[in-house]
C-alpha positions in Angstrom: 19.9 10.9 1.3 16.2 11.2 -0.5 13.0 11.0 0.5 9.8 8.8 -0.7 6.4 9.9 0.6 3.7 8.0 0.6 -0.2 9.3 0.2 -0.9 10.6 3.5 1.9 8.7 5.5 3.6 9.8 8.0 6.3 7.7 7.3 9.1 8.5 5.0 11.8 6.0 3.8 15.3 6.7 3.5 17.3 6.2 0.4 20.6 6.9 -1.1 19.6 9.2 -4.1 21.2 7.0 -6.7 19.2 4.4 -5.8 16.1 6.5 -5.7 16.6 7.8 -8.9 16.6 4.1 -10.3 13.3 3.0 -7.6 11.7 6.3 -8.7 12.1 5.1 -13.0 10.7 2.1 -11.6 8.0 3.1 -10.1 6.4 5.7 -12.3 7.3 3.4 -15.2 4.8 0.6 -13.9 1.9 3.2 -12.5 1.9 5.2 -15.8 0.7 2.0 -17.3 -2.0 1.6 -14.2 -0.1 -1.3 -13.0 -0.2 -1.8 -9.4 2.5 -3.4 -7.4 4.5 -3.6 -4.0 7.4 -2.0 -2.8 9.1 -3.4 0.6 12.8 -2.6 1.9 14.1 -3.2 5.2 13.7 -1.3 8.0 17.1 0.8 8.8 16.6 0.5 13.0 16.6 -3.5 12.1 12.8 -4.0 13.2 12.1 -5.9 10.0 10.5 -5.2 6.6 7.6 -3.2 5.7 6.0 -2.7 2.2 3.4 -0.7 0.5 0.8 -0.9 -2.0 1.8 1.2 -4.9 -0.7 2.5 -7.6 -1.5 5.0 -9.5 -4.3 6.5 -7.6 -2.5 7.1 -4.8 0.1 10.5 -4.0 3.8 9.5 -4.1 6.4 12.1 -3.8 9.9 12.1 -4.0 12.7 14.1 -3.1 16.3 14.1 -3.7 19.6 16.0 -1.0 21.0 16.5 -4.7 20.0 18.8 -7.3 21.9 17.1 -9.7 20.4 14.0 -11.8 22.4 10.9 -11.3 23.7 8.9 -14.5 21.0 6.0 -14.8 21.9 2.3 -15.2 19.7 1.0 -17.1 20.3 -2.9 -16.3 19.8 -2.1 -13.0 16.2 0.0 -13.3 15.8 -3.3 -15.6 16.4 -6.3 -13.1 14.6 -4.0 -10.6 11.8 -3.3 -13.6 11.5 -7.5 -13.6 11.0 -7.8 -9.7 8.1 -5.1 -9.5 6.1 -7.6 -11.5 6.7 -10.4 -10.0 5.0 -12.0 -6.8 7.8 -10.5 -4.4 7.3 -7.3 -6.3 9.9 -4.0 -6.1 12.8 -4.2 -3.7 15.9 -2.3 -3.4 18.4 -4.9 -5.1 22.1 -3.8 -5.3 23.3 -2.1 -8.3 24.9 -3.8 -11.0 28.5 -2.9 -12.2 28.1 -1.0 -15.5 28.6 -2.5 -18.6 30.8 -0.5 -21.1 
C-alpha cells in the first residue's frame, strides 16, 4: 500500500500502488499545466467521502511499499485523465482490462 500526502495534512490516504501510480500520472499531468482540480475517494472506515483541492501551489507527496514501477495503463490514467476535468473531478475508478 502507498501513501499521498497532502500540503501540511495530517491525513494520509491509503492506496494500492497500482492505482497510485495511475492517480499520481493524473495528478501531476493536470498541475504541470496549472490546472486545478478535485480529488475525493471514499473513506476506508466507511464514514463517507472526503476530497481535496488540488493545485499546483500546494506540497503533494507520494510514496509507494514498492520500489518497483508498475506497468501503466494508459486507458485507465485516460478515463481517470477525463474525470479530473470534469465537474465531479478525480476519483479512483476501477481499472480497465488491458487491451492487447
Amino acid at each position: 500500500m502507498g501513501m499521498m500526502y497532502y500540503a501540511d495534512s495530517r491525513v494520509a490516504i491509503e492506496v494500492d500502488d497500482r492505482a497510485l501510480a495511475h492517480i499520481k500520472m493524473v495528478m501531476v499531468s493536470k498541475l504541470r499545466r496549472n490546472e486545478s482540480f478535485t480529488f475525493s475517494w471514499d473513506r476506508p472506515d466507511g464514514g463517507g467521502r472526503m476530497s481535496f483541492w488540488m493545485a499546483s501551489t500546494i506540497p503533494l507527496v507520494f510514496e509507494f511499499s514498492d520500489p518497483t514501477p508498475v506497468m501503466i495503463n494508459r486507458q485507465w490514467v485516460e478515463e481517470m485523465s477525463q474525470a479530473a476535468g470534469s465537474l465531479h473531478g478525480l476519483f479512483l475508478l476501477p481499472e480497465p482490462e488491458l487491451v492487447q
